[in-house]
C-alpha positions as CSV (number, residue, x, y, z in Angstrom):
1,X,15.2,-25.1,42.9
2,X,17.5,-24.7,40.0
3,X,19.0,-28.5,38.8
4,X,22.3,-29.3,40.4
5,X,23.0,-32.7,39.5
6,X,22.5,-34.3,42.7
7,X,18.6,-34.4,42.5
8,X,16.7,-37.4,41.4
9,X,14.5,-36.8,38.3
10,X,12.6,-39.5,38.3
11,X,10.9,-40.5,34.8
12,X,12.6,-37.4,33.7
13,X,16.5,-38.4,35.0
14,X,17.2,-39.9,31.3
15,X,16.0,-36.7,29.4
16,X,18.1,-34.6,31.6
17,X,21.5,-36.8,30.8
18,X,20.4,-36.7,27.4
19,X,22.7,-34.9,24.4
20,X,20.5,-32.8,23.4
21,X,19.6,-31.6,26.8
22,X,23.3,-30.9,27.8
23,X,24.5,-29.8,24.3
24,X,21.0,-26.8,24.6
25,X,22.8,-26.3,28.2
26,X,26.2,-25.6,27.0
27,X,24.7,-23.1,24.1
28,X,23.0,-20.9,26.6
29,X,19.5,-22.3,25.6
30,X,17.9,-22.7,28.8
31,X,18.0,-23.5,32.2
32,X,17.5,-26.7,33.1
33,X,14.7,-26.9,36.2
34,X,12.7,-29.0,39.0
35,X,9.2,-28.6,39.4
36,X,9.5,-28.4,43.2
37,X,6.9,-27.6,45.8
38,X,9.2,-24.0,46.4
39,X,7.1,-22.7,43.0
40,X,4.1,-24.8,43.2
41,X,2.3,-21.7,44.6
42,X,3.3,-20.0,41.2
43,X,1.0,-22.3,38.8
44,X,-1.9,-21.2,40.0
45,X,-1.3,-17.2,40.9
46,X,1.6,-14.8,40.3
47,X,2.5,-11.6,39.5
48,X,3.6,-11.4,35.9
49,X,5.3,-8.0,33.9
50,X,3.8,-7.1,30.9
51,X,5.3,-5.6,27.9
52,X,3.7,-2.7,26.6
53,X,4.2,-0.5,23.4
54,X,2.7,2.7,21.8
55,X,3.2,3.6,18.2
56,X,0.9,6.2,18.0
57,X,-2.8,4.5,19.0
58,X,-2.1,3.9,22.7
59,X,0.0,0.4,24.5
60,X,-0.3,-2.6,22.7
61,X,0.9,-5.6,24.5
62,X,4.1,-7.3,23.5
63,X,4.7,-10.7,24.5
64,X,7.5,-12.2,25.3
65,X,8.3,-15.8,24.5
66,X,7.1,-18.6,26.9
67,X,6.3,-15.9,29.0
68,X,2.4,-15.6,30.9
69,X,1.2,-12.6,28.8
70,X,-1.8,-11.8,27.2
71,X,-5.0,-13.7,29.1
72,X,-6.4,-15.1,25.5
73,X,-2.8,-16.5,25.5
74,X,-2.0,-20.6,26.2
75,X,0.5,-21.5,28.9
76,X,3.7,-22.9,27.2
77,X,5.4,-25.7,28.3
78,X,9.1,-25.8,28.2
79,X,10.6,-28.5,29.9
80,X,13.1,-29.7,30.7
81,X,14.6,-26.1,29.9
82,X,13.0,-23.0,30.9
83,X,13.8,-20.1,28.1
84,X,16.5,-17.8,30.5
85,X,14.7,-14.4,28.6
86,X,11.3,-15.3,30.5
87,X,12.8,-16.5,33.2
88,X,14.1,-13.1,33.9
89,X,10.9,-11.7,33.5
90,X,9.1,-14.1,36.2
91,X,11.6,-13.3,39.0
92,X,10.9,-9.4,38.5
93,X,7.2,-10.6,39.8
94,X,8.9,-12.4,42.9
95,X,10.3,-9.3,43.5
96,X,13.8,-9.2,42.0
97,X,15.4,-5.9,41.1
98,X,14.1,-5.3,37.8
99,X,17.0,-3.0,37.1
100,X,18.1,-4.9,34.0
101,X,14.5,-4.3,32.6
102,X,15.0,-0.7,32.5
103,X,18.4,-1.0,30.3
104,X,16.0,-3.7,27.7
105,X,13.3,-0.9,27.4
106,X,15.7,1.8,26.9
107,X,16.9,-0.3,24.2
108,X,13.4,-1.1,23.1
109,X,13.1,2.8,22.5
110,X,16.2,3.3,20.4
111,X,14.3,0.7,18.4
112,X,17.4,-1.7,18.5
113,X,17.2,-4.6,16.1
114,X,18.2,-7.7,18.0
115,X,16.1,-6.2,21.8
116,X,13.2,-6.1,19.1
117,X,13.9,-9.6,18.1
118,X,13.5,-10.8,21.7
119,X,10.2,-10.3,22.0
120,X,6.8,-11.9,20.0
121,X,6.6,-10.7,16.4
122,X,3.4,-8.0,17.3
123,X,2.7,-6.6,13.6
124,X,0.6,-3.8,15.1
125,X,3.8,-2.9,16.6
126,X,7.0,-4.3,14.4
127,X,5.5,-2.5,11.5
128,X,5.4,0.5,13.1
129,X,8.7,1.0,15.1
130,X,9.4,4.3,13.2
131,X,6.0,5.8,15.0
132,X,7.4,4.1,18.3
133,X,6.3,6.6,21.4
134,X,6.8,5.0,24.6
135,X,7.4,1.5,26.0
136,X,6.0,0.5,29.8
137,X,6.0,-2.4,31.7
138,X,2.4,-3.2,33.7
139,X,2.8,-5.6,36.6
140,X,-0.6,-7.8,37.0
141,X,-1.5,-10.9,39.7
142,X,-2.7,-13.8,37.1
143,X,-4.5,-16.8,38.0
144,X,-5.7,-19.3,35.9
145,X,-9.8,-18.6,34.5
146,X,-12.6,-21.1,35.3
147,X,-13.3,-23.8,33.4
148,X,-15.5,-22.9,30.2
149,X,-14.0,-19.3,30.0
150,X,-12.7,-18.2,26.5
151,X,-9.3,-16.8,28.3
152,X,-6.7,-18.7,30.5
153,X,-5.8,-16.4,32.5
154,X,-7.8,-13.3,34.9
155,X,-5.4,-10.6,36.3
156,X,-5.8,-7.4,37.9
157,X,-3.4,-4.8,37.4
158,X,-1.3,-3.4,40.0
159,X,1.6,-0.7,38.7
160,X,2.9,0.2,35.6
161,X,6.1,1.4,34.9
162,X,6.9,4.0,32.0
């Protein structure tokens, strides 16, 4: 569920008519967003893209911001606006057509400044964008680890695209 207006917010109804809720709106900030039972099923396992690079020494990981990436990585909380960037990214694992993916990595390969600058700062990476190789996406299934693991998340890998 995507915030319409007509839903009640409960404890969070003020925050959303708030100024600076509405003014982050109108600047193309976020997305403001329910936590109905439709994604409850996503908190706990989902398929997530991962950003990979290679300048020279084989994929790094890039991460995206307040985006489920690396599993030694803590889950971000962003409410009441969910970062449109990552959003993107989670609906490719619900299986929307990742089409606009493709035209981000192209750009990631002709090293363009601002696609750079939409992603984590990675210095095994940013420092070496003239050695840039290749750039692939991996998809995994995540779930949250068990309590007293040293990660948050366990994921298996299932494709990778180059």
């Amino acid at each position: 569920w995507l915030w319409s207006g007509q839903e009640r917010l409960g404890f969070l109804e003020p925050l959303m008519q708030s100024g600076v809720v509405r003014h982050a709106e109108s600047l193309n900030l976020g997305i403001p967003y329910n936590h109905h039972a439709y994604f409850a099923g996503a908190v706990h396992q989902r398929k997530e893209m991962v950003l990979l690079a290679d300048v020279g020494d084989g994929f790094v990981e890039v991460d995206v911001p307040y985006k489920v990436g690396r599993v030694d990585r803590m889950p971000l909380q962003t409410s009441p606006l969910h970062r449109r960037f990552a959003w993107q990214w989670w609906f490719i694992g619900l299986g929307q057509d990742p089409s606009w993916l493709v035209n981000f990595m192209e750009l990631l390969c002709s090293k363009n400044d601002i696609a750079w600058q939409a992603v984590e700062y990675n210095n095994q990476v940013h420092s070496q964008l003239h050695k840039l190789r290749r750039v692939a996406a991996q998809m995994y299934q995540y779930h949250f680890s068990k309590p007293g693991s040293s990660a948050w998340w366990e994921r298996v890998e299932l494709s990778r695209r180059q």
